[in-house]
N, C-alpha and C positions, 0 to 999 in steps of 0.2 A: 592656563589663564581662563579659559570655556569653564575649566569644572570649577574654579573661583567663583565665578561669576556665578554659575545654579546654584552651588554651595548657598551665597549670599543670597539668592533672590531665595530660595528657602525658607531658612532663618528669618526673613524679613514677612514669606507669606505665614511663618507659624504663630509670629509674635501677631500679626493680625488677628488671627484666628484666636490667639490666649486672651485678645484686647476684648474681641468682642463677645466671649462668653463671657466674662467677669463684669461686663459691663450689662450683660443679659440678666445675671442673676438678679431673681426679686429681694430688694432689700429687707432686713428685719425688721419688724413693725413693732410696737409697743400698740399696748389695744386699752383701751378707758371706755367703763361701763357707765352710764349716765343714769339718772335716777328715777327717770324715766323709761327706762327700758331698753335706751337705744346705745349703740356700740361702735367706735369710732374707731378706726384702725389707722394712726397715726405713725407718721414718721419716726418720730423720737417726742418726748415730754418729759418734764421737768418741773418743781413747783418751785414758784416765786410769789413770795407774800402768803398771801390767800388765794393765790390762783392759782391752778394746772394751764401752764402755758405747753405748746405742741406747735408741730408742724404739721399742716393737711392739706395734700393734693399740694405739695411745695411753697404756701404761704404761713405764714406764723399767724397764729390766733390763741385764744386763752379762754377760760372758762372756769366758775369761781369751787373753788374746792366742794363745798355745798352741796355743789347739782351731779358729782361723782360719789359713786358708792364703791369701782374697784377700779383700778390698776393693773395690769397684767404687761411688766416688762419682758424688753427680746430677752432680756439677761437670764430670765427666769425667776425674777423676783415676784411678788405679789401685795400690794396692799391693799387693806379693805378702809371703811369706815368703822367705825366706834362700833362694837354688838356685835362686829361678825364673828363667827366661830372661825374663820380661815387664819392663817399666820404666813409670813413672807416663805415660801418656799425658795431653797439655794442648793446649791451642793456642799460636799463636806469640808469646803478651803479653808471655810470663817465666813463665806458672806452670809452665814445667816444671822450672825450677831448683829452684821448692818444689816442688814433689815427690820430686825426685830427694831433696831435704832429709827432707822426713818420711819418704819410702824406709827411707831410712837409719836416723831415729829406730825407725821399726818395725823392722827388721834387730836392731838391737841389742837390742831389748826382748822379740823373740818368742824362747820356749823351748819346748819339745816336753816333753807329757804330764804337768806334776806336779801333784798335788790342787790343791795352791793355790802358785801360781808367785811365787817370792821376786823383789823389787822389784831389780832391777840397779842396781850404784852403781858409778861411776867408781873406777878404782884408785890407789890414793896411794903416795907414799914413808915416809909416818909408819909409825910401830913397831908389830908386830906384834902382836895381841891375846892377854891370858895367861888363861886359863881359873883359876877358881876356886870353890870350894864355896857362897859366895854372891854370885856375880855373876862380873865380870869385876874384873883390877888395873885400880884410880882409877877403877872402875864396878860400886859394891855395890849391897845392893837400898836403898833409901829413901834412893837419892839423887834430890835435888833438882833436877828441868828447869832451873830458872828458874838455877841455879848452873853450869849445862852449858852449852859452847861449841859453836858450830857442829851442833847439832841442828836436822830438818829436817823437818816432818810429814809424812806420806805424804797421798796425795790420798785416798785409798777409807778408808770408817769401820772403824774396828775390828769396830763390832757389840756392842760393851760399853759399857753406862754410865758417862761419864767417864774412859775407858781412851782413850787417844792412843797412835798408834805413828806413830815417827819413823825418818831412818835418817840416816846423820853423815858424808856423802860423804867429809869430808877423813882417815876414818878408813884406815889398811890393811884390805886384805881379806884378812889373813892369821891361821889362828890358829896363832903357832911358824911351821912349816913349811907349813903346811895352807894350800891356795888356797882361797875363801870364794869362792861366788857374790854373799854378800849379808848382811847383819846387820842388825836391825829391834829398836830399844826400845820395847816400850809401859810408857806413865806412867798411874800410876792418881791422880789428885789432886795433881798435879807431885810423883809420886815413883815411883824406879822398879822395876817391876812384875814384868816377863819381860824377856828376850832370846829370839829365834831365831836363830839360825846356821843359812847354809844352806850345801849344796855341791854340787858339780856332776860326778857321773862314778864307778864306784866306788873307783876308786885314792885317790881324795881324800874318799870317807867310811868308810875301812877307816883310813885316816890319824885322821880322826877321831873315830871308834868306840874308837881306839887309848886316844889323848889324852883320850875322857869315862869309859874302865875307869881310867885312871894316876888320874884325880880324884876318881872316884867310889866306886872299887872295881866289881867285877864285879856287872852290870847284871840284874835278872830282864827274862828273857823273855819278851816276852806273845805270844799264837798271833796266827794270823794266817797270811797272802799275805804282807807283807809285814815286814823284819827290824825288831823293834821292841824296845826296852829300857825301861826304869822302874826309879829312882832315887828316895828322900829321904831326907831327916835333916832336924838341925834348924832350917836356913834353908831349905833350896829343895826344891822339885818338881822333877826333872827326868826328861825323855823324849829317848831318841836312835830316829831313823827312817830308814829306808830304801826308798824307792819306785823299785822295779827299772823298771817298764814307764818311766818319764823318769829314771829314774839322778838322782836328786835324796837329798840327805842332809839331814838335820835335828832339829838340837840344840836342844831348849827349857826355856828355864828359867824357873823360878818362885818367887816371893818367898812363903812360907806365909803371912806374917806379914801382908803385906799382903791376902793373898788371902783370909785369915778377916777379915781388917777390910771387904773390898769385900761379901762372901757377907752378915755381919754387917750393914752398912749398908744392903744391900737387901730382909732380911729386915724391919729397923726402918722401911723404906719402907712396904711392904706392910702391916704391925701398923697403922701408923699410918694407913692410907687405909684401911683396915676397921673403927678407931677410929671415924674421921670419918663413915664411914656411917650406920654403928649409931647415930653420935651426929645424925645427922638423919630418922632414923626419929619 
């Protein structure tokens, strides 16, 4: 019975002992090269959208593909940006054919320097997008999601309450003549909200610039670094931008109407959970 008993208390002190070196070992890190110089030794990372999302120091953050130039997985994999002479290093299984694959996904996704970097969409043969006072043609404001075809949500949140953005691969990325990097609807309550138009280069936001004076009439200036205009009347908000240091253009528009209703509804939020307080005092 005595030697059961050490037997167990044994066994019990070794599984301690195998608990806590396995729990000592330091994790494998993924490391992301930043484009300025600096080197982030991350839990695990993974891209979503335009972003390199991670975990650091055990909280999730992200960081837009742009401001990274490499990648260095625990796996052993590697990717670079656009230019570099490197390729995904793997061993001989097959994973280097995935990598050479996400290579490529990254390649297409990374853009150099803009505040917040428009979502890339494939390019179609459909008809070219027409610019108007309240929205886009066969895309006003409080139109209906749920009545829209081929709409597609973007991965990373808006950031607004009940505000969704999507974007419509099968669309052109054209506006007229104008090459588009990218176009993004958000819905406030399935209905729609804003558009952004984005573009890429200055030849094609001087194009652009062009085609929101022809609609808008002539834009006030607001100060700044960078070239910025401001637009309304009685449907929309609109902003045209220009960000020199990544040559990025950007049209944005906004439904008033819904945007007093969202501003509204959150106010009525707030009332109401100040109601609720007072009313348990």
């Amino acid at each position: 019975m005595r030697y059961h008993l050490i037997k167990s208390r044994l066994y019990l002190v070794a599984a301690v002992c195998l608990c806590l070196f396995y729990t000592s070992l330091p994790a494998q890190a993924d490391t992301v090269l930043l484009i300025n110089g600096k080197t982030l030794e991350v839990e695990t990372c993974r891209l979503e959208g335009d972003q390199v999302c991670f975990i650091f120091n055990g909280m999730q953050a992200s960081i837009p593909q742009s401001k990274v130039v490499r990648i260095e997985k625990s796996s052993g994999e590697v990717f670079e940006r656009v230019g570099s002479t490197s390729r995904g290093r793997a061993d001989s299984n097959g994973l280097q054919s995935r990598t050479d694959q996400k290579l490529a996904l990254i390649q297409k996704k990374i853009t150099t320097g803009a505040e917040t970097d428009p979502l890339q969409q494939p390019s179609s043969t459909a008809k070219p997008l027409v610019l108007r006072k309240n929205g886009l043609k066969n895309l006003e404001w409080n139109s209906r999601l749920s009545r829209l075809s081929g709409m597609e949500p973007k991965s990373i949140d808006s950031g607004f309450k009940d505000v969704v953005e999507y974007v419509r691969p099968k669309d052109a990325l054209k506006l007229g003549d104008i090459d588009l990097k990218s176009v993004v609807y958000a819905f406030w309550r399935d209905q729609l909200f804003t558009i952004s138009i984005w573009t890429e280069g200055q030849k094609n936001f001087s194009a652009l610039r062009s085609a929101a004076f022809a609609q808008f009439g002539q834009g006030a200036r607001a100060d700044g670094a960078n070239e910025r205009y401001l637009w309304t009347n009685d449907t929309t908000d609109v902003m045209l931008k220009y960000t020199a240091d990544g040559q990025y253009g950007l049209l944005w528009m906004r439904c008033k109407d819904l945007d007093r209703k969202m501003k509204l509804s959150t106010l009525n939020h707030h009332t109401s959970f100040l109601k609720r307080m007072k009313s348990m005092r």
